[in-house]
Every structure is written in structure tokens, then in C-alpha cells.
Backbone as JSON Lines, residues from 0, in Angstrom:
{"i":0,"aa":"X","n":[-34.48,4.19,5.85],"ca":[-34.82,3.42,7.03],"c":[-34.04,3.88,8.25]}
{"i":1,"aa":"X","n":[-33.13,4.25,8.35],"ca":[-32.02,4.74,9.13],"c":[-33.02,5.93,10.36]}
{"i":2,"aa":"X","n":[-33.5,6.79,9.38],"ca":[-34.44,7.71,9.75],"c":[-34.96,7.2,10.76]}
{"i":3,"aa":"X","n":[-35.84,5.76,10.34],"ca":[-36.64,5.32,11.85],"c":[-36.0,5.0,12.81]}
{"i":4,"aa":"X","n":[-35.46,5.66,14.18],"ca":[-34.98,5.23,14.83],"c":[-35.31,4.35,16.1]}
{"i":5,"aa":"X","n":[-36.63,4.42,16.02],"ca":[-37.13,3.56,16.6],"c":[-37.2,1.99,16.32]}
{"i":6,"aa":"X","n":[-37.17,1.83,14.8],"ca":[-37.2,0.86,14.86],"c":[-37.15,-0.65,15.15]}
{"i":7,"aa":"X","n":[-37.7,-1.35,15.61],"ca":[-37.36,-2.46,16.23],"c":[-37.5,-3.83,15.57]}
{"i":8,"aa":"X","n":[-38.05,-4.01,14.36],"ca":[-38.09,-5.07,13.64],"c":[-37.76,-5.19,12.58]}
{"i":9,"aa":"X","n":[-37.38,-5.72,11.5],"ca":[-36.75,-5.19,10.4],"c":[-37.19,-7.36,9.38]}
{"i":10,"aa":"X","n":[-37.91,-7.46,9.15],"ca":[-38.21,-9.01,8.65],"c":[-37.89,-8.72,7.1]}
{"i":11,"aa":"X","n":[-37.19,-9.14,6.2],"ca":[-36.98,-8.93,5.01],"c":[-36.82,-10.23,3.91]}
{"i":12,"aa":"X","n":[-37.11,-11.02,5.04],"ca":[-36.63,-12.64,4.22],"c":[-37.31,-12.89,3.01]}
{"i":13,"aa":"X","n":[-36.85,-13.74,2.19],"ca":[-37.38,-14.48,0.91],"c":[-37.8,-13.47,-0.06]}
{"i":14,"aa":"X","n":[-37.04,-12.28,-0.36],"ca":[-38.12,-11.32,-0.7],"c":[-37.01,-11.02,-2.27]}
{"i":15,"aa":"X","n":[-36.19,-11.85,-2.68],"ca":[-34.77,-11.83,-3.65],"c":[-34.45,-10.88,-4.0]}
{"i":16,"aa":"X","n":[-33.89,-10.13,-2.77],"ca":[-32.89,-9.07,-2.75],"c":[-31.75,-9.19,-2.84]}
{"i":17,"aa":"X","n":[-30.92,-8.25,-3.87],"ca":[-29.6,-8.28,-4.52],"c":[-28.73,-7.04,-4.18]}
{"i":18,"aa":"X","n":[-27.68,-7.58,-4.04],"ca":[-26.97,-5.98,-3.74],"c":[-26.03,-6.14,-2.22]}
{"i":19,"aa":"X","n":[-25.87,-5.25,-1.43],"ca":[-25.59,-5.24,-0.41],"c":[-25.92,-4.71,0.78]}
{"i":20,"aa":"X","n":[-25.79,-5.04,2.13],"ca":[-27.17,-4.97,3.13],"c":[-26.26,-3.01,3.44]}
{"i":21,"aa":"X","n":[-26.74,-2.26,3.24],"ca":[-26.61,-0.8,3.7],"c":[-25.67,-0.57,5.34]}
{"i":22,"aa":"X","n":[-24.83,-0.27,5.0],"ca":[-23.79,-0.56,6.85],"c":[-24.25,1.04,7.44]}
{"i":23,"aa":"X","n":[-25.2,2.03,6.69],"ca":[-26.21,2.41,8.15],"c":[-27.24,1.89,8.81]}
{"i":24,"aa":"X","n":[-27.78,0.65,8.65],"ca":[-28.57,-0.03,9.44],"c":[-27.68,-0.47,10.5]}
{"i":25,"aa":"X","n":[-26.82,-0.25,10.7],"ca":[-25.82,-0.57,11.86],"c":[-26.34,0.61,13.13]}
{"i":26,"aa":"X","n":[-26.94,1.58,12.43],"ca":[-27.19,2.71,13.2],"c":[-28.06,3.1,14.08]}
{"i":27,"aa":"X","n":[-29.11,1.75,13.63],"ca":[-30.46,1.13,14.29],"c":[-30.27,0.82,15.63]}
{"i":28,"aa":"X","n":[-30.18,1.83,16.39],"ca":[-30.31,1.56,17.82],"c":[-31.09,0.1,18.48]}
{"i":29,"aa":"X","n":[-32.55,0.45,18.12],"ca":[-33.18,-0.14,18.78],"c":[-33.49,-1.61,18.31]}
{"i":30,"aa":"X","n":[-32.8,-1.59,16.84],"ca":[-33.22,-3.06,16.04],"c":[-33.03,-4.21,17.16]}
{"i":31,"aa":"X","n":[-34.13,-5.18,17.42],"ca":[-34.18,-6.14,18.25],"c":[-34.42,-7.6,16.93]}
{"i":32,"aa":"X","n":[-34.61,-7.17,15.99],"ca":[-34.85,-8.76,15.0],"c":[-34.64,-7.9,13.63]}
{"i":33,"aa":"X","n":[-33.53,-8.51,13.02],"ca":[-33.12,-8.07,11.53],"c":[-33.35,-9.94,10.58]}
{"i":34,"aa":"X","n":[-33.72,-9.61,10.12],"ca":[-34.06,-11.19,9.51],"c":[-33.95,-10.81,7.37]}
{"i":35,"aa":"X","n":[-32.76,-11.31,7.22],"ca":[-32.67,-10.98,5.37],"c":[-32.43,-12.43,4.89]}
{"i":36,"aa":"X","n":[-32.62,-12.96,5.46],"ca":[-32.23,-14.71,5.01],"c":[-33.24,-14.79,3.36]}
{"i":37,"aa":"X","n":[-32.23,-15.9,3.04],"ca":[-33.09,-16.3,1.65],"c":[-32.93,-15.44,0.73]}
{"i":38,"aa":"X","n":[-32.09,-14.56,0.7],"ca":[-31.95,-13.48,-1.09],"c":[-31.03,-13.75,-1.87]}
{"i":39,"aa":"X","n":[-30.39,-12.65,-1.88],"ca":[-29.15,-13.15,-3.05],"c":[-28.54,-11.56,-2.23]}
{"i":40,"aa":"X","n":[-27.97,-11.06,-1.2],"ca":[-27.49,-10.43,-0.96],"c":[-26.14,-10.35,-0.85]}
{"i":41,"aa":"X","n":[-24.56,-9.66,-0.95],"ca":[-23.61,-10.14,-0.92],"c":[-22.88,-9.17,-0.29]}
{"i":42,"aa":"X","n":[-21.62,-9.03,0.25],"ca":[-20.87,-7.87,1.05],"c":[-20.8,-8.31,2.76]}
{"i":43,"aa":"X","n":[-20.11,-7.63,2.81],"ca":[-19.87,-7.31,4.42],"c":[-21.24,-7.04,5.34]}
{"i":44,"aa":"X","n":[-21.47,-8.11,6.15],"ca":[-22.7,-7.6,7.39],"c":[-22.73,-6.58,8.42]}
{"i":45,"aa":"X","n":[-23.54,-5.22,8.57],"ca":[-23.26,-4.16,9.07],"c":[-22.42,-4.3,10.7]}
{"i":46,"aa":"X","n":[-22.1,-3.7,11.27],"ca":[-21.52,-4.13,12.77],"c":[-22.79,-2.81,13.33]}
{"i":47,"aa":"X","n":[-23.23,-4.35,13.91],"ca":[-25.08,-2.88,15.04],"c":[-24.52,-2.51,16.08]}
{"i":48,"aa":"X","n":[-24.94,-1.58,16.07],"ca":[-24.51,-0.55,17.93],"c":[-24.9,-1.76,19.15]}
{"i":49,"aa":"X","n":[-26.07,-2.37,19.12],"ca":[-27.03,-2.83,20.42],"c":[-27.6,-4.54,19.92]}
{"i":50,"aa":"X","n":[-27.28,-5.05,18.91],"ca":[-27.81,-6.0,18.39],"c":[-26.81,-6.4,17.8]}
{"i":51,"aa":"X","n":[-27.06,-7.92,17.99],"ca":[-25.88,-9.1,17.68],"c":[-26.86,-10.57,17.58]}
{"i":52,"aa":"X","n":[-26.75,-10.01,15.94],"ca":[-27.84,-10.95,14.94],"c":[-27.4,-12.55,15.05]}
{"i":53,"aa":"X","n":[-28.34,-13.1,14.81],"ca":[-27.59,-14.86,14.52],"c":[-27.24,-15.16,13.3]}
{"i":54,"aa":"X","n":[-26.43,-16.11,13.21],"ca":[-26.15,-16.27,11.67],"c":[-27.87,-16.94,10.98]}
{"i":55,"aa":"X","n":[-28.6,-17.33,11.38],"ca":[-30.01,-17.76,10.56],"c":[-30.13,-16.5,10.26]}
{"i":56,"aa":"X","n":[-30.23,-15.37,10.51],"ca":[-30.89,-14.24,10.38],"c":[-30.16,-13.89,8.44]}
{"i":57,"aa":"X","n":[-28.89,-14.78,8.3],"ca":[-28.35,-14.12,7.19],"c":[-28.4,-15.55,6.37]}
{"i":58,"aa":"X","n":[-28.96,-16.49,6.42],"ca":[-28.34,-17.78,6.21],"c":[-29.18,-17.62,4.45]}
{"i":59,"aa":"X","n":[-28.63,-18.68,3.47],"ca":[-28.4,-18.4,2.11],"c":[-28.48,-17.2,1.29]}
{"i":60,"aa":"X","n":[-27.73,-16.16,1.67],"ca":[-27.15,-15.06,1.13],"c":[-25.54,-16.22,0.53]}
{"i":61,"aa":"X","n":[-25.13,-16.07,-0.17],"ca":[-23.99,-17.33,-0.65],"c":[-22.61,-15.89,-0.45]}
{"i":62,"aa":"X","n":[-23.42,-14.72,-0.79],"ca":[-22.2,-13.67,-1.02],"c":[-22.14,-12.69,0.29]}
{"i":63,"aa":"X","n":[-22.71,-13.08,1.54],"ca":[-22.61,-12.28,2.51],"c":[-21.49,-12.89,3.83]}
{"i":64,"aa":"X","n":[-20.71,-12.07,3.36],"ca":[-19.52,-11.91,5.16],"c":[-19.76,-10.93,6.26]}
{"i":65,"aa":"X","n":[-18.88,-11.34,7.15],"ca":[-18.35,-10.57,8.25],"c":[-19.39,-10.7,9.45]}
{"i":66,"aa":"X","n":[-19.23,-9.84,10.76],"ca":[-20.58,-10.51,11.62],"c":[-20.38,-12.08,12.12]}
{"i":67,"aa":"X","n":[-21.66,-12.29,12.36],"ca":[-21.83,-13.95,13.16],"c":[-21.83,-14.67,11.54]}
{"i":68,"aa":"X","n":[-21.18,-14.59,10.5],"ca":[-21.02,-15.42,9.34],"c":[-19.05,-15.61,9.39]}
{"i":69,"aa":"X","n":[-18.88,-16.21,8.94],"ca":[-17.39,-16.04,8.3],"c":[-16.72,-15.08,7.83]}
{"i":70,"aa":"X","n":[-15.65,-14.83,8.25],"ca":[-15.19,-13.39,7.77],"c":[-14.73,-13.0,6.59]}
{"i":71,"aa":"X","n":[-15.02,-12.03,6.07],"ca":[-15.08,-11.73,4.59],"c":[-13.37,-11.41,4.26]}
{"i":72,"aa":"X","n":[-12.88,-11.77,3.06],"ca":[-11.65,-11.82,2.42],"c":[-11.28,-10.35,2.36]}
{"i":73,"aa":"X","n":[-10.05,-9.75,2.33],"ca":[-9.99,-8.64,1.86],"c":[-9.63,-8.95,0.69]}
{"i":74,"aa":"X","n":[-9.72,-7.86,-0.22],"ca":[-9.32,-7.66,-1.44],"c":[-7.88,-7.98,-2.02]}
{"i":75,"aa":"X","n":[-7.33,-7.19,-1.29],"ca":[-5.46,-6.76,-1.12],"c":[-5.09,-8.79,-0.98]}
{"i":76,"aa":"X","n":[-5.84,-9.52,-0.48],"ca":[-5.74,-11.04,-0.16],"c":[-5.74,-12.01,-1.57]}
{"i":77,"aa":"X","n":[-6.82,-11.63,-2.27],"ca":[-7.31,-11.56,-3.48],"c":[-5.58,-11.45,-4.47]}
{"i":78,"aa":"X","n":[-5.6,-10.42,-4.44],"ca":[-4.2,-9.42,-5.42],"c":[-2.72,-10.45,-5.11]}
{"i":79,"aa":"X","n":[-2.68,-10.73,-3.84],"ca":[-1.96,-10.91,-3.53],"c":[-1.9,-13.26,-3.82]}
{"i":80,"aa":"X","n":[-2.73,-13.8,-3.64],"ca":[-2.93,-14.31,-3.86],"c":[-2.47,-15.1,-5.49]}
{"i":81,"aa":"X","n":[-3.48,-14.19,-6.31],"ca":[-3.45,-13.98,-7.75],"c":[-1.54,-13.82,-7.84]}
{"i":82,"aa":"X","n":[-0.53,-12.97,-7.34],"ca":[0.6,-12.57,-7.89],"c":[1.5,-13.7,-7.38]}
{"i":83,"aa":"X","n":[1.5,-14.55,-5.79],"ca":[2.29,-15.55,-5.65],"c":[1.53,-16.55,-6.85]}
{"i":84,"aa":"X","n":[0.45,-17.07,-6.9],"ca":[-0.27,-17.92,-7.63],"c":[0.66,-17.7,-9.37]}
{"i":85,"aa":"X","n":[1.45,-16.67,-9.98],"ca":[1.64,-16.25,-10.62],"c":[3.46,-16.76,-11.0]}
{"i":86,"aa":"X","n":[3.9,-16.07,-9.55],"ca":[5.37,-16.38,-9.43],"c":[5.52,-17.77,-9.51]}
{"i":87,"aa":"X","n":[4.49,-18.73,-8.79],"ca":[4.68,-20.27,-8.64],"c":[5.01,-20.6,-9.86]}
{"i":88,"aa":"X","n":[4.09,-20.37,-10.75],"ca":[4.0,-20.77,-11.82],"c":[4.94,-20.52,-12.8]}
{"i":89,"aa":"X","n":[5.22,-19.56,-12.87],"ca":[6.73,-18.78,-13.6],"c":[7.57,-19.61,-13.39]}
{"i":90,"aa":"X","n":[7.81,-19.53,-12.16],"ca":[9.22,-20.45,-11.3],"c":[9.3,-21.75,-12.07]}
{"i":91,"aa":"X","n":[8.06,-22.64,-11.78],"ca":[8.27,-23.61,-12.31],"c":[8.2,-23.81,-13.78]}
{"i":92,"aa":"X","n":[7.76,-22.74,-14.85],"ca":[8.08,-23.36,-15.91],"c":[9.63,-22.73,-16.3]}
{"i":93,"aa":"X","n":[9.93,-22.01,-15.71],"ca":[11.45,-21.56,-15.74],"c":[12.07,-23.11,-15.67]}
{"i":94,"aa":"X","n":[11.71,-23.79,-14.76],"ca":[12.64,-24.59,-13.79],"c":[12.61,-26.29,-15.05]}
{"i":95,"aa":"X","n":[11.06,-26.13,-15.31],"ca":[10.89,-26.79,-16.71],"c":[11.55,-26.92,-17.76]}
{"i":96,"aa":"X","n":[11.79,-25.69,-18.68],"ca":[11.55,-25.39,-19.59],"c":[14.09,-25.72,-19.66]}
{"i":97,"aa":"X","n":[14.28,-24.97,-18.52],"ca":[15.6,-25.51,-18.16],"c":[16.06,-26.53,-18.11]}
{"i":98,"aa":"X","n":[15.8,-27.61,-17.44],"ca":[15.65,-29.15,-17.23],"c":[15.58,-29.61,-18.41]}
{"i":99,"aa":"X","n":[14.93,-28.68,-19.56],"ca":[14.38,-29.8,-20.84],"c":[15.47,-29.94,-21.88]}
{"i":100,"aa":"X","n":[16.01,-28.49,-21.58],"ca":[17.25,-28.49,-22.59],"c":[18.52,-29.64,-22.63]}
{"i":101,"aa":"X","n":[18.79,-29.37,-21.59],"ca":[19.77,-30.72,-21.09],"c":[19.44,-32.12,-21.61]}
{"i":102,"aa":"X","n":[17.47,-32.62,-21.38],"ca":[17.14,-33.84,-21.3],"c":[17.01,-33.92,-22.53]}
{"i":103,"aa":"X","n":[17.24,-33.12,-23.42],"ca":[16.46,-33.38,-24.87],"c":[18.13,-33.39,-25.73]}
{"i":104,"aa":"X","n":[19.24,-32.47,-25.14],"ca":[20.51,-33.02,-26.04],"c":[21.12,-34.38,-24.79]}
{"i":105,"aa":"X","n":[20.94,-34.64,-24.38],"ca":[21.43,-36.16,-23.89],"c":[20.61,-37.06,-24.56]}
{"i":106,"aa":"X","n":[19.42,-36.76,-24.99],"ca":[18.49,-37.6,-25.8],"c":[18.48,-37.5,-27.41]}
{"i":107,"aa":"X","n":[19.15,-36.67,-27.47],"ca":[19.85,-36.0,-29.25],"c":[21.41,-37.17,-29.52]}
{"i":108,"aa":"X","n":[22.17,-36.73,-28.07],"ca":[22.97,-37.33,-28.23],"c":[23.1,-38.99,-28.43]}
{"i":109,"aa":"X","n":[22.21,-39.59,-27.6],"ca":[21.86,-41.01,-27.46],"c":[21.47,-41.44,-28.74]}
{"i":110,"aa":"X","n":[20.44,-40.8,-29.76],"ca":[20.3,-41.32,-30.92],"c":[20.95,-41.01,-31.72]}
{"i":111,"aa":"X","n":[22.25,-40.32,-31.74],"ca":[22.83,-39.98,-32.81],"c":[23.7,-41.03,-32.62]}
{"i":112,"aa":"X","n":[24.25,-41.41,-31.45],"ca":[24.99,-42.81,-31.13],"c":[24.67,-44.28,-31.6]}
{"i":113,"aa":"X","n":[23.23,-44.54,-30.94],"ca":[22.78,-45.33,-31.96],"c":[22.17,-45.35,-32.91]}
{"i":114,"aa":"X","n":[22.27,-44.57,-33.91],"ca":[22.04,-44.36,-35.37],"c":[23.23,-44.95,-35.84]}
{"i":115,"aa":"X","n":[24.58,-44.25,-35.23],"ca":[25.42,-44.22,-35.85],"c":[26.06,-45.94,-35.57]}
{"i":116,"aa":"X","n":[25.72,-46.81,-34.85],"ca":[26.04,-48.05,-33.91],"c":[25.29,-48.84,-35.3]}
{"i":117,"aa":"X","n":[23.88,-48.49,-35.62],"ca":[22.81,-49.37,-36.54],"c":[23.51,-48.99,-37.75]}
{"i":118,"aa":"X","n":[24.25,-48.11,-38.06],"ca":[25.2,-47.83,-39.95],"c":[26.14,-48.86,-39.68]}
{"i":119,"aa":"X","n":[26.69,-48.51,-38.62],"ca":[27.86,-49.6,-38.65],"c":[28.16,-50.89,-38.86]}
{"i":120,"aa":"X","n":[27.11,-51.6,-38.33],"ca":[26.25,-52.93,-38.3],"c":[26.05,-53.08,-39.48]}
{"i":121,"aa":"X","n":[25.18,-52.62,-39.92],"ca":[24.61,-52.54,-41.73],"c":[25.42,-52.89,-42.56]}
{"i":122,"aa":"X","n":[26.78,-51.64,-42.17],"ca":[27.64,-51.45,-43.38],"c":[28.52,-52.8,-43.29]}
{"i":123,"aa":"X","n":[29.13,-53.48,-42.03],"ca":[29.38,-54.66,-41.94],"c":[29.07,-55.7,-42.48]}
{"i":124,"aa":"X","n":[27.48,-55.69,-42.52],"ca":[26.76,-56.75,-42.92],"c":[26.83,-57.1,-44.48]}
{"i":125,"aa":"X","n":[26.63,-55.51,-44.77],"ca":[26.83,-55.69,-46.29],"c":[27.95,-55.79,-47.14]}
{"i":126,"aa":"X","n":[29.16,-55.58,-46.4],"ca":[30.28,-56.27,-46.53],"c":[30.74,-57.68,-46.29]}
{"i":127,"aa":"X","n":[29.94,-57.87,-45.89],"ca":[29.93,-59.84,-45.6],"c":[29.31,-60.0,-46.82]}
């Protein structure tokens, strides 16, 4: 399509196209109406030399950025994301797993106290 450089209309809607919209149609001089709404298209929206599409022109594509849509994530955002998302988590079961040791012999200790408080009692008793 690139080829046609004349082109001036480009209507593609409802037609459940998958994949991603080609960033040499950016190259389309003369494109005056690009219309892909309604597919399943996903990726980055081309940047046109002479044309500055509306977002209807792209509207339920669910996987299409950049352009008059919302700007698309980088990757490296993604990675990076994923590795703090990672450290958080570390951190805190570090921070857990530390905390527990302590709470669990103060709680070792407590029943060994009164274990030893309930023999005593007993053994009293049964000496009466």
C-alpha cells in the first residue's frame, strides 16, 4: 500500500484485523481518512507525515498505543517494574520471616513458663 502514493482514503473498519498497523503507512503523504476501528489490532500507531488521525479512527483496538490514543508503555518499564515489584517483595518477607523468629521464642518462652507455673500448682495440689 505504501506504493500508492496517492492515496487518500484508507477505510478498514470492522473487518477483524490482528496484528499491527504497518509504521510505513506513516509514509502516506496524501492519506486524508485512515479509519481501522473495530479489530483486534495492537502496537504502536504510525506517526503520518500530513495527517493527524482522531482517536475514533482507532477506537476498540484494546492493544493499540501511541498517536491521538494513550501512550504506549515501553518495554524496559515493563522489566523494570517486574524487578522493583520483586525487591518489594523480598524485602518484606526478609523483614517477615525476621520478626518471626523473635515472636515465636518469646512465645516458646511464655509457654514453657506457664507449663512450668500449671506443674507446680498440680504438684502442690497433690501434695495436699
Amino acid at each position: 500500500m505504501v506504493s500508492c502514493v496517492r492515496l487518500n482514503h484508507l477505510v478498514l473498519n470492522k473487518n477483524q484485523l490482528t496484528g499491527q498497523i504497518p509504521p510505513q503507512l506513516g509514509q502516506l503523504y496524501w492519506i486524508k481518512d485512515l479509519n481501522v476501528a473495530n479489530n483486534r489490532l495492537s502496537g504502536p500507531v504510525p506517526t503520518f507525515v500530513s495527517y493527524s488521525a482522531l482517536p475514533e479512527s482507532y477506537a476498540n483496538n484494546k492493544g493499540l498505543c501511541g498517536g491521538p490514543l494513550k501512550a504506549c508503555e515501553e518495554q524496559g518499564k515493563a522489566k523494570d517494574s517486574f524487578k522493583s515489584g520483586f525487591a518489594v517483595g523480598w524485602a518484606v518477607s526478609a523483614v517477615s520471616v525476621t520478626a518471626a523468629f523473635p515472636c515465636s521464642y518469646v512465645i516458646q518462652q511464655f509457654a514453657v513458663i506457664s507449663l512450668t507455673r500449671i506443674g507446680r500448682i498440680r504438684r502442690k495440689k497433690d501434695q495436699t
